[in-house]
Every structure is written in C-alpha cells, then in structure tokens.
C-alpha positions in Angstrom: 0.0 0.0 0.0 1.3 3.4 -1.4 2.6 5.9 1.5 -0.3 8.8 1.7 1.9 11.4 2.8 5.4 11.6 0.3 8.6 11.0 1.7 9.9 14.7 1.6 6.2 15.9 3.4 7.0 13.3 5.9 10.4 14.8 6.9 9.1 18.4 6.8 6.5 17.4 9.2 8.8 16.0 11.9 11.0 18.4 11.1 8.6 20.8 12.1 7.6 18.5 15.4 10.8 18.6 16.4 11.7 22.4 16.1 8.0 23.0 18.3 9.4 20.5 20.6 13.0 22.5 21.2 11.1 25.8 21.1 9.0 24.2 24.2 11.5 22.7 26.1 14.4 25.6 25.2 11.8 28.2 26.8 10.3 25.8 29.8 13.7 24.8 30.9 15.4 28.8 30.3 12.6 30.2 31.9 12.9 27.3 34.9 17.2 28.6 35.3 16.1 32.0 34.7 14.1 32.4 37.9 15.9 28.9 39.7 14.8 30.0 43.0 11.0 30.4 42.2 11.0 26.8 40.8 13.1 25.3 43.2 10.2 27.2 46.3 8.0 25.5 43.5 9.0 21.9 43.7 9.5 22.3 47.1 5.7 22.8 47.9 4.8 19.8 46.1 3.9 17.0 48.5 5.0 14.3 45.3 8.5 16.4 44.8 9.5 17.9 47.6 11.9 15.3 49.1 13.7 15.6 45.8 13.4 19.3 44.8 16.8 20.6 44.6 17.9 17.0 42.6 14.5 17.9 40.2 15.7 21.4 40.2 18.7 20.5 38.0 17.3 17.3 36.3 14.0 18.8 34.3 15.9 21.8 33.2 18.5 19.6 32.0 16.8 16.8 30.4 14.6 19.2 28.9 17.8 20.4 27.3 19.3 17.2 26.6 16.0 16.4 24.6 16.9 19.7 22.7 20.0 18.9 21.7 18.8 14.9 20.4 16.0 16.6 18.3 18.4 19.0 16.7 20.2 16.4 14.9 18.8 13.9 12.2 21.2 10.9 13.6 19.5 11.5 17.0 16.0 13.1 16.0 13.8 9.8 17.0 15.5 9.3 20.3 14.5 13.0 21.3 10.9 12.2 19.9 10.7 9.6 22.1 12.2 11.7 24.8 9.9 14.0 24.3 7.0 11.9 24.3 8.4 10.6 27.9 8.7 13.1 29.4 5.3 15.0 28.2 3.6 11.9 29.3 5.6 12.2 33.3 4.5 15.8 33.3 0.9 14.9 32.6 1.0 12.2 35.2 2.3 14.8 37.3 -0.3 17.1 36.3 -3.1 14.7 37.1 -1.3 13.3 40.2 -1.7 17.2 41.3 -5.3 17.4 40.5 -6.2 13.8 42.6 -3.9 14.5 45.9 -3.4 18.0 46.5 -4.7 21.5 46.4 -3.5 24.9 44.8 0.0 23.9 44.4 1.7 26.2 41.9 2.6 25.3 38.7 6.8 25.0 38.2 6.5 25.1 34.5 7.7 28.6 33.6 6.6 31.3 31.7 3.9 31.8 30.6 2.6 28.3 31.2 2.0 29.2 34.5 -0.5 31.0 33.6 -2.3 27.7 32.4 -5.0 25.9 34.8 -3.7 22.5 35.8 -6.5 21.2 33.2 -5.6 23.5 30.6 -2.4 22.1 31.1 -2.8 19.0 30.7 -5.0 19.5 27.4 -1.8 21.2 26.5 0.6 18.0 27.0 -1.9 15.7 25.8 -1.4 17.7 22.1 2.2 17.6 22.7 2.0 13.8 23.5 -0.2 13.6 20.0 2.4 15.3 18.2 5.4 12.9 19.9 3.6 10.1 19.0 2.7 11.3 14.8 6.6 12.4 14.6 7.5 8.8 16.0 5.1 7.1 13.5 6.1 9.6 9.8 9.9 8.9 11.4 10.1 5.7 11.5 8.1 4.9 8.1 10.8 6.4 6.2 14.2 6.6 8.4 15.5 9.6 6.2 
C-alpha cells in the first residue's frame, strides 16, 4: 500500500515537530534557570516532589535540554521524539497526580505556562504527546 503522505512531506512534518518541541522545552527549561529559585520554592511545595526538589531542580531543566540537543540532529532526531514523548507523558501524570492528591500547588513550569489551569495544562501536554507520537510514527516509516 502506497505511503499517503510523500517522503519529503514526511520529513518536513517532523522536522517541524521537532523544532515545536525544542522551542517548548528551550523556553520551559530557560525560563525554569532564569528564575531557579522560584522553581526550586515550587518543587519544594509539592507534596509528590518535595523530598527531591533541589535534585529535580537541575534534572527537568537539563533533560529538557538534553531532549533539545537529540532533536536537533537527524542521527539523534527519534530518540528526542521519544524523549519527548516521555517526558510530556511524566508531566501529565504529574499534572493529574496534582489534581487527585493536593490543592493549589503552583505550577513550576515557567513562563507563561504558568498561567495555564492544571486542566488546561494537561489539554496542552496531551497535544504535545499527539504530536510525539505522529513524529514517531512519519519517522520511522521512512528513516531519512
């Protein structure tokens, strides 16, 4: 059965999955250094995280980076799709681990996702996840 979508169309799309994925994660994790000691406080109020905050304070940041870097690259580009599709689906379990066991815990996102409810939030990872998951599939039907 004939391919629907052409090989070229295919790249372009994950191509342009993965450069929405490193504009995400570039500003998440920049906006997360930028104001360390707000999102450290903000990990630190979480009943889920707050053992761990200070090792989480350097770990999303940095994986979030380290998914950057992996999606930059064609030789790499699937791992950080799967990366990405990891860690989108952690922060959603998060998310809905938030909603089920506490109250009013801020978000530690950064930015202006902040601003999100915790259920506009996690409408916002679940399209991420989507897009993880269609950049996986148009990958890996044509390794280019």
């Amino acid at each position: 059965m004939p391919m629907l979508i052409s090989t070229k169309n295919r790249s372009l799309i994950v191509d342009c999955i993965a450069l929405l994925f490193i504009l995400v994660f570039v500003y998440a994790s920049l906006s997360k250094l930028g104001d360390y000691q707000k999102f450290l406080s903000q990990l630190g109020q979480s009943e889920i995280l707050s053992a761990y905050s200070m090792q989480f304070s350097i770990v999303i940041p940095s994986f979030e980076l380290l998914i950057c870097a992996l999606l930059f690259f064609n030789r790499t580009k699937l791992l950080g799709l799967y990366g990405s599709f990891g860690i989108m689906v952690l922060f959603t379990l998060y998310i809905g681990s938030i909603l089920v066991l506490t109250e009013d815990i801020p978000c530690a996102c950064g930015g202006i996702l902040e601003m999100l409810s915790w259920e506009a939030h996690i409408w916002f990872n679940m399209g991420l996840i989507v897009l993880a998951m269609i950049g996986v599939l148009l990958y890996r039907s044509d390794v280019f």
